[in-house]
PDB file with SEQRES, HELIX, SHEET and CRYST1 records, atoms N, CA, C and O in Angstrom:
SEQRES   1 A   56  UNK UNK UNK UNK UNK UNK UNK UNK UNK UNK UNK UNK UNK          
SEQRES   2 A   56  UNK UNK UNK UNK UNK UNK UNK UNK UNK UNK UNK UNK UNK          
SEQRES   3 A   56  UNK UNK UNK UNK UNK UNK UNK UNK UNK UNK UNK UNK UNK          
SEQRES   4 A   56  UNK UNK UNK UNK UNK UNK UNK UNK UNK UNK UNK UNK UNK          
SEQRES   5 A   56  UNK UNK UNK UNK                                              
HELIX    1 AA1 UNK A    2  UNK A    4  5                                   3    
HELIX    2 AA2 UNK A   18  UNK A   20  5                                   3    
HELIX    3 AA3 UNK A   30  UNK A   48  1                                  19    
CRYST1    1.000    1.000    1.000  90.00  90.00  90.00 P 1           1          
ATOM      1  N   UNK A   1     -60.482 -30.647  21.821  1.00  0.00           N  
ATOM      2  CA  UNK A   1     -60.100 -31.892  22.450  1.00  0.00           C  
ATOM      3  C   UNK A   1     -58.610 -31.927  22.789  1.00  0.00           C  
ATOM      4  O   UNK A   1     -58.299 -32.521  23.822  1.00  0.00           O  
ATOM      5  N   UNK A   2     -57.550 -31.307  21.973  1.00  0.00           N  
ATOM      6  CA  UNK A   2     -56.223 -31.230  22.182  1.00  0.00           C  
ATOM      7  C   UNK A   2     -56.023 -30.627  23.439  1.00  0.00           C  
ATOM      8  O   UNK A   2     -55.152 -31.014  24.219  1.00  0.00           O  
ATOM      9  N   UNK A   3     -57.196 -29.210  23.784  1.00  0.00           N  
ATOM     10  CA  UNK A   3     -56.249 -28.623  24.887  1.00  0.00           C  
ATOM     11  C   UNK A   3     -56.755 -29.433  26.190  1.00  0.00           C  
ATOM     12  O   UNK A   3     -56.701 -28.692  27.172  1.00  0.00           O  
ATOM     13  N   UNK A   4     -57.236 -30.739  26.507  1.00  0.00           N  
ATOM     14  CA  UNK A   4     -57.691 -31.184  27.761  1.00  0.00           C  
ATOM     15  C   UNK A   4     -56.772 -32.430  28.076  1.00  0.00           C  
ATOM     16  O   UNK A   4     -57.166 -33.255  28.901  1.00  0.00           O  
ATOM     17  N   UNK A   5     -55.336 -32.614  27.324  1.00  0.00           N  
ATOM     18  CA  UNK A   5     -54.325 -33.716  27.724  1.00  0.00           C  
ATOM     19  C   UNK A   5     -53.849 -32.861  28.842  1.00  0.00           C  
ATOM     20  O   UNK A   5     -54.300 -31.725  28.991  1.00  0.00           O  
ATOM     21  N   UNK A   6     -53.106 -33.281  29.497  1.00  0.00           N  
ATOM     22  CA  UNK A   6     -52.236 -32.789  30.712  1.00  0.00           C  
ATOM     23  C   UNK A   6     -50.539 -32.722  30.289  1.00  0.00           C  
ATOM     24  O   UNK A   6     -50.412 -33.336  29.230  1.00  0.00           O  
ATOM     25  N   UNK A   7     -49.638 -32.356  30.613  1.00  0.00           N  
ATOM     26  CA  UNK A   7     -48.625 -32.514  30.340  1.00  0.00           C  
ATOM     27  C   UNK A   7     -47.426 -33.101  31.696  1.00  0.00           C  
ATOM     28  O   UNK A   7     -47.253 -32.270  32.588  1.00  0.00           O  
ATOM     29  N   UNK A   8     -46.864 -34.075  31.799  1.00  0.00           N  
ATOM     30  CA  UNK A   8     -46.314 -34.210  32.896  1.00  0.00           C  
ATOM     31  C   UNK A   8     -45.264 -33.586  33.018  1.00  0.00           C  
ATOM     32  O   UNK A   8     -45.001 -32.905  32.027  1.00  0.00           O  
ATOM     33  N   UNK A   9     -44.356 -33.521  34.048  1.00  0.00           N  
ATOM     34  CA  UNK A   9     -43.114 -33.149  33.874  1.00  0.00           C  
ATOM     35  C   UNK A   9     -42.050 -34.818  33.867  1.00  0.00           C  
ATOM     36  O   UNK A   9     -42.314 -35.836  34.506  1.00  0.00           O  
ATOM     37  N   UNK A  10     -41.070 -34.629  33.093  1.00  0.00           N  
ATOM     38  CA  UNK A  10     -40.066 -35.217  32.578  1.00  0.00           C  
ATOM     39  C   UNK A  10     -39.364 -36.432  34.329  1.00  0.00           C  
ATOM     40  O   UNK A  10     -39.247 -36.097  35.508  1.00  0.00           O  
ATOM     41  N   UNK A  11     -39.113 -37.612  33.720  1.00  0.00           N  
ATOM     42  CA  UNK A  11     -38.248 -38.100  34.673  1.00  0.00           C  
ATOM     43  C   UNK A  11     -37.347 -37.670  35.664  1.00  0.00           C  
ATOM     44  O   UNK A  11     -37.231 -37.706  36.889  1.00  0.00           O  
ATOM     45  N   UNK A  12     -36.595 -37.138  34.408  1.00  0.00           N  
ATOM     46  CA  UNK A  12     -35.116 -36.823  35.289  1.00  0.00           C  
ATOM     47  C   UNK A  12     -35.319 -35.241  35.712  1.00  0.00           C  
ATOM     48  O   UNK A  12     -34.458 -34.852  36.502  1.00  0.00           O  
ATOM     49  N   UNK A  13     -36.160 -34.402  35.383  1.00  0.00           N  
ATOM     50  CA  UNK A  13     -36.341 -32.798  36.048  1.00  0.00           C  
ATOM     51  C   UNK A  13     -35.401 -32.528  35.060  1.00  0.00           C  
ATOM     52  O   UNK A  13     -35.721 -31.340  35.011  1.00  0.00           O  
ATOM     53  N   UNK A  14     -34.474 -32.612  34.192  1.00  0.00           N  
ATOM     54  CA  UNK A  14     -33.908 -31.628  33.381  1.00  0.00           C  
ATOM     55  C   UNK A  14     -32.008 -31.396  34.331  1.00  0.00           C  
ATOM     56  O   UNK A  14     -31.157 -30.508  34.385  1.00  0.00           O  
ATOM     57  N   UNK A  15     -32.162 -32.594  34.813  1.00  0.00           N  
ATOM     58  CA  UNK A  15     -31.087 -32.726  35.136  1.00  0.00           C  
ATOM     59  C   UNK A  15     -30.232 -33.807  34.019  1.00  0.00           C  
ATOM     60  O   UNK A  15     -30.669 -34.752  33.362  1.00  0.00           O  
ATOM     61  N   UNK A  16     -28.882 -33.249  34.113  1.00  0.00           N  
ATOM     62  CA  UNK A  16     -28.044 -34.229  33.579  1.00  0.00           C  
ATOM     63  C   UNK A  16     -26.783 -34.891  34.168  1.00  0.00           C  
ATOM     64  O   UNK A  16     -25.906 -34.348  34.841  1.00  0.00           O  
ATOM     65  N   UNK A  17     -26.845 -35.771  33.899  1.00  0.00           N  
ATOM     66  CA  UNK A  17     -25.488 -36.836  34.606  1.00  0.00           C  
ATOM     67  C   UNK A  17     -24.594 -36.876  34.285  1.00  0.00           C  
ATOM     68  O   UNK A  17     -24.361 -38.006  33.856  1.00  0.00           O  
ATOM     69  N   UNK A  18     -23.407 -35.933  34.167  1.00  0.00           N  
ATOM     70  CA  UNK A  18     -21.983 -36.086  33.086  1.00  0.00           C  
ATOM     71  C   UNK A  18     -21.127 -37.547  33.515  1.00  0.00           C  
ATOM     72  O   UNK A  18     -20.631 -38.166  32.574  1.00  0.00           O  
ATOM     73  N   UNK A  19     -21.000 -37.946  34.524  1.00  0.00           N  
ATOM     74  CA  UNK A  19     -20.319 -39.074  34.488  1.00  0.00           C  
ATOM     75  C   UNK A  19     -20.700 -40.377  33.755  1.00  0.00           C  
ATOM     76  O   UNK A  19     -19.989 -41.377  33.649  1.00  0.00           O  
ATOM     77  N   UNK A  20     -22.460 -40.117  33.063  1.00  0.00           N  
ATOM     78  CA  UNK A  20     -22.452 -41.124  32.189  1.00  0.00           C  
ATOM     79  C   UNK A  20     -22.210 -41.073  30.778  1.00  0.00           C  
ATOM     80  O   UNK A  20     -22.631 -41.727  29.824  1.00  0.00           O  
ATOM     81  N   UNK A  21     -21.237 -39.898  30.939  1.00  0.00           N  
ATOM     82  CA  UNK A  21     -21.271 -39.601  28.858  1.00  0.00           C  
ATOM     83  C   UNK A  21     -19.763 -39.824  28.586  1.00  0.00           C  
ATOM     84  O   UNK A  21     -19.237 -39.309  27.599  1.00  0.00           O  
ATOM     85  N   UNK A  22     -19.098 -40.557  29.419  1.00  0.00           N  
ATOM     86  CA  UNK A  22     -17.901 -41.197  29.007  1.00  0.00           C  
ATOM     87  C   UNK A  22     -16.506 -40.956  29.779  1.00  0.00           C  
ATOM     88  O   UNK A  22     -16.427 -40.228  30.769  1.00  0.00           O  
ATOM     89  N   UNK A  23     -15.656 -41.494  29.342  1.00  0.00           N  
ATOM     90  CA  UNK A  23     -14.249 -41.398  30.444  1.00  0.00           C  
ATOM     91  C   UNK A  23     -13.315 -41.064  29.490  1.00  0.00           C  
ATOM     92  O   UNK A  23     -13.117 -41.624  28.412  1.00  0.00           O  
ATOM     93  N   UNK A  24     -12.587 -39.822  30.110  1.00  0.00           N  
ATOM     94  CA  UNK A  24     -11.149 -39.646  28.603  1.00  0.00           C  
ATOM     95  C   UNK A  24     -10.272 -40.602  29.268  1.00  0.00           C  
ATOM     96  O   UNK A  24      -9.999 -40.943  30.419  1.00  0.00           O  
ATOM     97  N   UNK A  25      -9.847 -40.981  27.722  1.00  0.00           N  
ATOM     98  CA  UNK A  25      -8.434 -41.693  27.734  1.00  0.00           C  
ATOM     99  C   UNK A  25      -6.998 -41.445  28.360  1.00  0.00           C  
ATOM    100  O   UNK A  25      -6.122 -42.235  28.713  1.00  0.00           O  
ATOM    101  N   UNK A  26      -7.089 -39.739  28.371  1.00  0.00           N  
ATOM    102  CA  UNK A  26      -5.989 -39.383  29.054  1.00  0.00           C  
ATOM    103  C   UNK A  26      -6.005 -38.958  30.499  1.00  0.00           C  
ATOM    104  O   UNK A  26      -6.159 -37.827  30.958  1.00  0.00           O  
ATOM    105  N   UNK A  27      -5.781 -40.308  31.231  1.00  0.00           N  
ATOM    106  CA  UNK A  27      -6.028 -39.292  32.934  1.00  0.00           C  
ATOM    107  C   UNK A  27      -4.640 -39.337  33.444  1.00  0.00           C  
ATOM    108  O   UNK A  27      -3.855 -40.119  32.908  1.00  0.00           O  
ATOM    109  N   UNK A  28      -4.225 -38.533  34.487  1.00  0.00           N  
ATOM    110  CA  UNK A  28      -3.102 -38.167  34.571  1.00  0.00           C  
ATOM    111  C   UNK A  28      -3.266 -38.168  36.730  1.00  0.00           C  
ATOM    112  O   UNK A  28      -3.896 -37.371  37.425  1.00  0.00           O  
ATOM    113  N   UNK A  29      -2.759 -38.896  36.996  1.00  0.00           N  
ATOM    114  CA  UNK A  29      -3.297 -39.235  38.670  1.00  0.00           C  
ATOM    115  C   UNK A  29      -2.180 -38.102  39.190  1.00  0.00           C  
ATOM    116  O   UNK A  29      -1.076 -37.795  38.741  1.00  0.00           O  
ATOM    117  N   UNK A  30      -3.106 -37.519  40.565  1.00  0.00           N  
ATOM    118  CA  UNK A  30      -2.883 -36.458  41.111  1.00  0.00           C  
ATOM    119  C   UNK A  30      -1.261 -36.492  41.201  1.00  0.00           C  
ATOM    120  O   UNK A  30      -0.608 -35.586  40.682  1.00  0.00           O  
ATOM    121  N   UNK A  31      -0.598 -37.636  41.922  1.00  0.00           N  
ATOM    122  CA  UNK A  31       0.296 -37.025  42.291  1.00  0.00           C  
ATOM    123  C   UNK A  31       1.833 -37.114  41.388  1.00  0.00           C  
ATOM    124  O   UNK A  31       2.975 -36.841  41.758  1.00  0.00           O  
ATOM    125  N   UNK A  32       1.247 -37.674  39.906  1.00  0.00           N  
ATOM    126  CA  UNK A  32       2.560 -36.840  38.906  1.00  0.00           C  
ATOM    127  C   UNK A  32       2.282 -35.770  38.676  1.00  0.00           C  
ATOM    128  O   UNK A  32       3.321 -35.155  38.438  1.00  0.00           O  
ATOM    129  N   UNK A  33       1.292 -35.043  38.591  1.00  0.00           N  
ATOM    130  CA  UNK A  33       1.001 -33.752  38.451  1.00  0.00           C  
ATOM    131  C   UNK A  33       1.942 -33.257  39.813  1.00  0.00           C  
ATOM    132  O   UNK A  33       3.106 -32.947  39.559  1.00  0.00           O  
ATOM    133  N   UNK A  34       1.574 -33.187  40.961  1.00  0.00           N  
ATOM    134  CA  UNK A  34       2.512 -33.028  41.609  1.00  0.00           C  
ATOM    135  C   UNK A  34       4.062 -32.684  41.933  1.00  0.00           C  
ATOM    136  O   UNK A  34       4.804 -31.753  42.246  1.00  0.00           O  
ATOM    137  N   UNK A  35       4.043 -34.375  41.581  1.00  0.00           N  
ATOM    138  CA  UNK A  35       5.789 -34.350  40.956  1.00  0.00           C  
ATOM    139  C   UNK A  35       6.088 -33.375  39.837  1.00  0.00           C  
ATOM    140  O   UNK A  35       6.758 -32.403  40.187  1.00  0.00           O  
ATOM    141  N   UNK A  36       5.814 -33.417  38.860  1.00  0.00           N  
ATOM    142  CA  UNK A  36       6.158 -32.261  37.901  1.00  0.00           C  
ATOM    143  C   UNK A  36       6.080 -31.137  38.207  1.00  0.00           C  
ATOM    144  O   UNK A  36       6.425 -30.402  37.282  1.00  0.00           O  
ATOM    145  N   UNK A  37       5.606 -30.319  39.614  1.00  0.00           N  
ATOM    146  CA  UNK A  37       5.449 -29.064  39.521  1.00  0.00           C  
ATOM    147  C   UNK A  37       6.443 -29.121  40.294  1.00  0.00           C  
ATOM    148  O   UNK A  37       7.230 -28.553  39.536  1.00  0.00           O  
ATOM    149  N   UNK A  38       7.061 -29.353  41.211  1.00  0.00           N  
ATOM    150  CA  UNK A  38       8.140 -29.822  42.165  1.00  0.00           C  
ATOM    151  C   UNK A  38       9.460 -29.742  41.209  1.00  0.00           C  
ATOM    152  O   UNK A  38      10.496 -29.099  41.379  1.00  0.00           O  
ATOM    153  N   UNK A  39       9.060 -30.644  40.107  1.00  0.00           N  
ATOM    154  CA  UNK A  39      10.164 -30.908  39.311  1.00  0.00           C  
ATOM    155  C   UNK A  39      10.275 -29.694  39.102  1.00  0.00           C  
ATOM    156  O   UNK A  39      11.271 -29.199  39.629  1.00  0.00           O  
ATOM    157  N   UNK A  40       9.493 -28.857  38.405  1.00  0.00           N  
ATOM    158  CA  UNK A  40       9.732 -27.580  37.771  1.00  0.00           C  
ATOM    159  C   UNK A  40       9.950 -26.445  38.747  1.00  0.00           C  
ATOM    160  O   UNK A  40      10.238 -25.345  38.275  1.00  0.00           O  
ATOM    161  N   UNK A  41       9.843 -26.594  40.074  1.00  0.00           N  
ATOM    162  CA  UNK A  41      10.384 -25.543  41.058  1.00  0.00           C  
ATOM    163  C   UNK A  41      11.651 -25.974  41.248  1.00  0.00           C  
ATOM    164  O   UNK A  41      12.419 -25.077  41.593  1.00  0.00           O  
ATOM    165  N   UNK A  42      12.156 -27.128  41.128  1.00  0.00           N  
ATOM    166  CA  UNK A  42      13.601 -26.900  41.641  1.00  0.00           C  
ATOM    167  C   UNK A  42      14.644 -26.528  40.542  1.00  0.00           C  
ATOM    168  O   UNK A  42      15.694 -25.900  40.684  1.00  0.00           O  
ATOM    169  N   UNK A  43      14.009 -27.162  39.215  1.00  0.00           N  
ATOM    170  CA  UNK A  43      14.950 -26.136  38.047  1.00  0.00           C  
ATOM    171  C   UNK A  43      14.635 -24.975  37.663  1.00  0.00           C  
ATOM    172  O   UNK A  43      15.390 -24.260  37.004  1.00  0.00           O  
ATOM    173  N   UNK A  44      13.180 -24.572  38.130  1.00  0.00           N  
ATOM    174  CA  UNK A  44      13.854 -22.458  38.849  1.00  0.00           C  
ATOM    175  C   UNK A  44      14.668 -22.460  39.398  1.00  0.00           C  
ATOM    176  O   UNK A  44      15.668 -21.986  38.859  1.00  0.00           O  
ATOM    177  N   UNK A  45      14.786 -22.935  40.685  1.00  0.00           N  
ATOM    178  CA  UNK A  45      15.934 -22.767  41.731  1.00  0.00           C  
ATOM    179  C   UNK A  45      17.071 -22.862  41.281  1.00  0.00           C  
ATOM    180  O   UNK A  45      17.915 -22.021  41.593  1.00  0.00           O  
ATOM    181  N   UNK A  46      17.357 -23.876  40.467  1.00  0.00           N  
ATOM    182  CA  UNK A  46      18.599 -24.206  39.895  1.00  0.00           C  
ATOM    183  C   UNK A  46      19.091 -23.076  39.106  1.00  0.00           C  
ATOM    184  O   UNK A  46      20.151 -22.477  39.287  1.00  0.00           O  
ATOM    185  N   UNK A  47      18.162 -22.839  38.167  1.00  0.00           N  
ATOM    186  CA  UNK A  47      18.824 -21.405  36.910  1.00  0.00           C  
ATOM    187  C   UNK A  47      18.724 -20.314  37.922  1.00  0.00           C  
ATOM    188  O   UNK A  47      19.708 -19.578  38.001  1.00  0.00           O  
ATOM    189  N   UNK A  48      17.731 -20.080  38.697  1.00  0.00           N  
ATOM    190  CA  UNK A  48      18.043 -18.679  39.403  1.00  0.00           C  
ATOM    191  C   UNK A  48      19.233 -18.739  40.228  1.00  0.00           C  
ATOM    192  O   UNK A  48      19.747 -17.636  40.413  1.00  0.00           O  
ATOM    193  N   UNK A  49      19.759 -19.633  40.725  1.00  0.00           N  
ATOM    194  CA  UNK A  49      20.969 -19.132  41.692  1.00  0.00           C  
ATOM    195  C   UNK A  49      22.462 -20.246  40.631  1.00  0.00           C  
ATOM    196  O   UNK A  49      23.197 -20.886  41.383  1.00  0.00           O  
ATOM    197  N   UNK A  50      22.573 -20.295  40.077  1.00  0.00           N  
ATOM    198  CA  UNK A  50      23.324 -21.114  39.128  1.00  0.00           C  
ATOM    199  C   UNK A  50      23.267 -20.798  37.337  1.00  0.00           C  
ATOM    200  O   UNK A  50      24.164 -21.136  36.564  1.00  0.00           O  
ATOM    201  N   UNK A  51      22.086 -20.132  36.970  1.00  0.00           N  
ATOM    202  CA  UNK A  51      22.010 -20.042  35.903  1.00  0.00           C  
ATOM    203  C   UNK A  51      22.977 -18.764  34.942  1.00  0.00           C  
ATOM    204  O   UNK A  51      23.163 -18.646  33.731  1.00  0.00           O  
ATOM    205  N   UNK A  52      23.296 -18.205  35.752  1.00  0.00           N  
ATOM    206  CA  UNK A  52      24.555 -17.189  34.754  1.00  0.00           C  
ATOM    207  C   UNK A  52      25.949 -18.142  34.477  1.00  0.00           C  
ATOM    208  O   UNK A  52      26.663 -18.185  33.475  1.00  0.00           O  
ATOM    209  N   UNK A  53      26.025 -18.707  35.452  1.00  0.00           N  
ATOM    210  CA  UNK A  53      27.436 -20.121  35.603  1.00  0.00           C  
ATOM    211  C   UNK A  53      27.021 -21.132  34.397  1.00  0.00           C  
ATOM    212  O   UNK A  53      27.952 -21.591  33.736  1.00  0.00           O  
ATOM    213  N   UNK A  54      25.670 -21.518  34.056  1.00  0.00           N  
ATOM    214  CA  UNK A  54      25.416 -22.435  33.214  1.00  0.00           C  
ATOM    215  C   UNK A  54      25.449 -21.602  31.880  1.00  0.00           C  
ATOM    216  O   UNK A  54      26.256 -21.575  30.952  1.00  0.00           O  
ATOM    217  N   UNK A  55      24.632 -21.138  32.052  1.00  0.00           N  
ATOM    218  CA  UNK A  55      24.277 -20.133  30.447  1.00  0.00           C  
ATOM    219  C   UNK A  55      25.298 -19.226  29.780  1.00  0.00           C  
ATOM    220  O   UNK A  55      25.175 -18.817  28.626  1.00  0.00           O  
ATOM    221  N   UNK A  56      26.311 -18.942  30.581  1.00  0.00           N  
ATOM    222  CA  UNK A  56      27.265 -17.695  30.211  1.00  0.00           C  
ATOM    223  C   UNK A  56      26.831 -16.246  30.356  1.00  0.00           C  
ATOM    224  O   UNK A  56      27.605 -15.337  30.057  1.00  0.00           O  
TER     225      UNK A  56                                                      
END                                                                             
């Protein structure tokens, strides 16, 4: 009698939804990321053509 149930397949197909399993606290919007890399190319620039004058 067990083997004459049917088995369906599942709602969702075995997919999953990551945007409903939560939001981090730390988001960081595109364009300070930005700024900081900017920031950090121009004080290369700075030590590479200035940095023996600063450092000794």
């Amino acid at each position: 009698m067990a083997d004459d149930k049917v088995s369906l397949p599942s709602g969702m197909g075995g997919l999953i939804r990551y945007s409903e399993e939560g939001q981090s606290k730390n988001e960081i919007k595109p364009g300070v990321v930005i700024l900081f890399i900017v920031l950090i190319l121009v004080f290369e620039l700075i030590l590479h053509n200035y940095g023996k004058g600063l450092l000794g």
